[in-house]
C-alpha positions, 0 to 999 in steps of 0.5 A: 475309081479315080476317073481313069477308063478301064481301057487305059489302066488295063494297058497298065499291067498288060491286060489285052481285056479289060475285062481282066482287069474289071474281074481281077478288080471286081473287090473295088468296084463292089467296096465303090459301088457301096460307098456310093449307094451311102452318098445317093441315099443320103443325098436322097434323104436330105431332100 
């Protein structure tokens, strides 16, 4: 979330996939992707 690709934090831990990584991380991405459709939809609405 802080602007590092998934490949390079996977290394981190160990993970061959990043796809491991995404799954085991899967609670951030999501509690992210909502705080950003708060950003866009008031960005969206202060037009």
């Amino acid at each position: 979330m802080a602007g590092t690709p998934v490949h390079v934090m996977a290394a981190r831990p160990g993970h061959a996939d990043p796809a491991i990584t995404l799954r085991v991380y899967a609670h951030v991405i999501r509690e992210q992707a909502a705080t950003t459709a708060e950003v866009f939809a008031q960005a969206v609405a202060s037009r």
